[in-house]
N, C-alpha and C positions, 0 to 999 in steps of 0.2 A: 363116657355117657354124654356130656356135653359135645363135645363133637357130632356125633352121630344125633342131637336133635338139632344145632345150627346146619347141618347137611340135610336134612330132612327140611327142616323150615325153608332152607334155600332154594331146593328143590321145589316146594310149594308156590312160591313166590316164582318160581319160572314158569311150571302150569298155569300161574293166572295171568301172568303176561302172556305166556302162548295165546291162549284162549281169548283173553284180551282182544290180540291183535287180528285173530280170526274173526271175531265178533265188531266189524268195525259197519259202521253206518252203511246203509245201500245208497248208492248214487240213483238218483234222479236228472232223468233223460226226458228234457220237451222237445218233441218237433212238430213241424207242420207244413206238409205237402199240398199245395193246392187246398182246395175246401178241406184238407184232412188233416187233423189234429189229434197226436197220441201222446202219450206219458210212460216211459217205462222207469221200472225201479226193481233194481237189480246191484247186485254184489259186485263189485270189481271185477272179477275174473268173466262175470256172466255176461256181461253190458257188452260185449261188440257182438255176440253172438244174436242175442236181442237185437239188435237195433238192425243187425243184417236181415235177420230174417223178416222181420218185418216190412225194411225199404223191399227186400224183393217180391213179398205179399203184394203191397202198394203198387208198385210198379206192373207186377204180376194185374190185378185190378183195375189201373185207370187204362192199359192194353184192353183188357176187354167190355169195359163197357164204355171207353171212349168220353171218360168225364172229363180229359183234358180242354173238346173244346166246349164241352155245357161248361167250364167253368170259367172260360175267355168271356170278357165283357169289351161290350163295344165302347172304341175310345172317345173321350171325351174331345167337345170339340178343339180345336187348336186355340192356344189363347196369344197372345201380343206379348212374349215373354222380355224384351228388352224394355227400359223404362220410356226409351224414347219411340220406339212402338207401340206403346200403351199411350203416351201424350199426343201422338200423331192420332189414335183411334179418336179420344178427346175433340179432336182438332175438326175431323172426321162428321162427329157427332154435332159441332156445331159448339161446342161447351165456349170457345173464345171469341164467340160472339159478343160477349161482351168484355174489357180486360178483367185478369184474374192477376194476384200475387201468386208471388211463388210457396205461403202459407194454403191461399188458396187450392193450388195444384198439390201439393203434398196432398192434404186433406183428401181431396177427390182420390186421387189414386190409392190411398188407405181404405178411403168406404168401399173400393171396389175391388178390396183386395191385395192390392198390392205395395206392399210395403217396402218401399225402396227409399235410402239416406236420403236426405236433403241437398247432399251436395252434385249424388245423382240426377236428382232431379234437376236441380241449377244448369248442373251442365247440358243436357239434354235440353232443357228449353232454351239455352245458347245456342246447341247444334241448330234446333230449330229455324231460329231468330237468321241463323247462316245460311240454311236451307230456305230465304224467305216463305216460310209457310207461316208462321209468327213475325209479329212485328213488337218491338221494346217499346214502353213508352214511362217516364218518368226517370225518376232520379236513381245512381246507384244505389245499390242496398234498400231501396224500396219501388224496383221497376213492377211493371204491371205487363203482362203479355196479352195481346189479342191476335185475333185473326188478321193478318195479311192480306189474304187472297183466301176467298171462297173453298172447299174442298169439289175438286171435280166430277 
């Protein structure tokens, strides 16, 4: 008789692990295509099938009513993305008309955005200083840069 209830019990214990392991969390699925944002939540076995039919809905969708270019936005305009093209704008602008440190020029170029090392910067108002478009005045480790020559 013992037997036949630890066979029973054992058996019990493996229907709930079966069931267990069927009964396991749904996966959660975000994506986002152009302006479109969906959520699916679905079981393991279910989820490629979901997410197919959907991109091909989507896809199906922005073919016919052409939201691909409502949702292009006109580009921004071009900005002076090297540090020493953003100092030359500076220079451009007229800002070394009067000398600046190199605390100075950091600073400027953080209000305006751009956040570039220090040691970048240094260098860059070197190149300059080479480029005579700047000219050095003072001592090492506390030079001041100004305007050289006029910008054209």
């Amino acid at each position: 008789m013992r037997i036949l209830h630890n066979s029973i019990y054992n058996s019990g214990k493996l229907m709930k692990h079966l069931t267990e392991k069927q009964q396991k969390p749904p996966i959660r699925v975000k994506m986002k295509i152009g302006d479109i944002e969906f959520e699916i939540e679905a079981q393991e076995d279910q989820i490629q099938t979901a997410v197919d039919r959907i991109l091909a809905t989507v896809t199906e969708r922005l073919k016919t009513t052409n939201l691909a270019q409502v949702a292009e936005r006109p580009a921004p305009p071009p900005r002076a993305e090297t540090c020493k093209g953003v100092i030359q704008k500076l220079w451009e602008e007229n800002w070394f008309g009067e000398p600046r440190g190199l605390d100075d020029v950091h600073t400027e170029l953080a209000r305006r955005g751009f956040h570039y090392d220090r040691t970048a910067v240094a260098h860059a108002l070197v190149d300059l200083v080479k480029d005579n478009i700047l000219t050095r005045i003072g001592k090492p480790r506390r030079y001041q840069y100004a305007q050289k020559r006029p910008p054209t």
